[in-house]
Each structure stands twice: as C-alpha cells, then as structure tokens.
C-alpha positions in Angstrom: 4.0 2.5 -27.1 5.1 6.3 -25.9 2.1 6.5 -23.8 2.5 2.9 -22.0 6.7 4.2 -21.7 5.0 7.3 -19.7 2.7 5.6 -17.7 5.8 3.4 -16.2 7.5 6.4 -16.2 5.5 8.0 -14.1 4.3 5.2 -11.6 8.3 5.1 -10.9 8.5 8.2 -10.2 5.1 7.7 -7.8 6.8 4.8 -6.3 10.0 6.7 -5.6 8.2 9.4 -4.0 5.8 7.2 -2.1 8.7 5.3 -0.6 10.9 8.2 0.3 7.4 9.6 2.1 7.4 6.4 4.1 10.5 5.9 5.1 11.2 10.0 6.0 7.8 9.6 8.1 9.0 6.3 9.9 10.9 6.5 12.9 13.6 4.0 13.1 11.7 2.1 15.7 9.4 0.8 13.3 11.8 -0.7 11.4 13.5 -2.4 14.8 10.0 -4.2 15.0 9.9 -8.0 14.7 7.5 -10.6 15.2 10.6 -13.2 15.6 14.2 -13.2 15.5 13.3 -13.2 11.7 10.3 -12.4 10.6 9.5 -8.2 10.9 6.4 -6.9 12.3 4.0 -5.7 9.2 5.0 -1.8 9.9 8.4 -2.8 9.7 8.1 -5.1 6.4 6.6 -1.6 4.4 9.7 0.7 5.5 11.9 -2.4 4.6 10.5 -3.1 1.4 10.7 0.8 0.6 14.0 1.3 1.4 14.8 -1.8 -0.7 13.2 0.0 -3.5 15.2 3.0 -3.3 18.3 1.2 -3.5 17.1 -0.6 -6.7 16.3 -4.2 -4.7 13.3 -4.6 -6.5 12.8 -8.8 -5.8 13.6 -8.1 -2.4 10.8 -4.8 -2.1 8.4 -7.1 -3.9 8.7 -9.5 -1.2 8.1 -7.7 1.6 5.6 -5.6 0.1 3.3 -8.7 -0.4 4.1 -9.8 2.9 3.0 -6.3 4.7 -0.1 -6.0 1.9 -1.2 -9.4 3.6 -1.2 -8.1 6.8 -3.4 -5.0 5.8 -0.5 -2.7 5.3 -1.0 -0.4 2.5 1.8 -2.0 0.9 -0.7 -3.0 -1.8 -0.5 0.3 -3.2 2.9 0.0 -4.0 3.0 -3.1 -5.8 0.4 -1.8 -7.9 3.1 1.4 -8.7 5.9 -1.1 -8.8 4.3 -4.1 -11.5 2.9 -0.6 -12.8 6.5 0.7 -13.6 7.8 -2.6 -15.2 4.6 -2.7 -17.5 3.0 -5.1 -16.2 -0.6 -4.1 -16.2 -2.6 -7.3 -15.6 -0.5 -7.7 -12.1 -0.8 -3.7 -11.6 -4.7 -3.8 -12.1 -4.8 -6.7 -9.8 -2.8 -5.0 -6.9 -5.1 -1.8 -7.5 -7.9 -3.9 -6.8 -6.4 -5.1 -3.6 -6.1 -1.3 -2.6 -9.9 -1.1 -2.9 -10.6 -4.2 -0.9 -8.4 -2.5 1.6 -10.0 0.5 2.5 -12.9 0.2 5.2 -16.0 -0.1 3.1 -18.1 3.2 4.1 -21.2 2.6 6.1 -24.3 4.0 5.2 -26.9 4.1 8.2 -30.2 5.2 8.4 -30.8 7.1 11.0 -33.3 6.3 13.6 -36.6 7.7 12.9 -38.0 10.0 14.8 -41.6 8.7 16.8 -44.5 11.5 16.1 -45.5 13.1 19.2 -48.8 12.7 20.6 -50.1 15.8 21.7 -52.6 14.9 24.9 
C-alpha cells in the first residue's frame, strides 16, 4: 500500500504545483470573466477551481474543474491529479483519458505527389 500512499502523494504535490502555475500565470482579468452574472467564463472557472484547491476547497475545485474540462479547458488534467491524490484510480484513469481526447489529434497528410516531367 506504500506505493499507492506515494502515488497520491505525489499527484498532490503535481496538483499543488500545477495550480499555483495557473493561477501565477493568470492575470486577474481572467478570473473577472463571466458568461452571466453567475456563471464564469471557462478561463475563469480553471483559475477558480485552482485557487479553491489551494485553499483546501476540494468539492468546490472539483466543481468547476468539470465545468471548465467541459468547455475544453485543460481542467481535465487536474481532476485526473485531484481523484489521483484521493486514491481514486478508476475516476483518475477516466479523467486521463479525457486529457487524451482533449489534445488535437495530429494530422498525418500525404503530401501531394509530384507529376513526372515530360521532357519534349
């Protein structure tokens, strides 16, 4: 059980850093964004949910992480840290797979062929 104990350990520790990098990187305009009177722009909902986080609000982080994950936000990534630090690996693994549908699947196009020459 010492290795799952580490594990959590350090995808706290991930999550801790990860938010701090988010919020230090944010300016305070993007957390002044709102859709409504109510309801925070996506942006917004990630700096929200981190700071939450860092003052040990984790219901509320959880919250608006899933709300900015739904909106594209790589949010996704940090519930997979967060369910990851609880021990909670089938909702961790299910959030990392969200992270994967998330990033822009790479292209791979052929390029045009080239038409021989005729030599006339």
């Amino acid at each position: 059980m010492i290795a799952g104990r580490e594990t959590a350990n350090t995808a706290a520790a991930d999550l801790k850093a990860l938010c701090e990098t988010v919020v230090r990187h944010n300016p305070t305009t993007a957390v002044a964004a709102f859709n409504t009177d109510q309801l925070p722009d996506p942006r917004s909902a990630l700096v929200l949910a981190c700071v939450l986080q860092l003052t040990d609000t984790d219901d509320g982080a959880r919250f608006w992480w899933q709300y900015a994950a739904g909106a594209g936000q790589p949010a996704a990534y940090c519930l997979y840290l967060h369910h990851l630090a609880l021990g909670e690996t089938h909702a961790a693994r299910w959030w990392h797979t969200q992270t994967n549908e998330a990033q822009p699947k790479p292209t791979t196009r052929t390029p045009p062929q080239a038409h021989p020459r005729t030599v006339g």
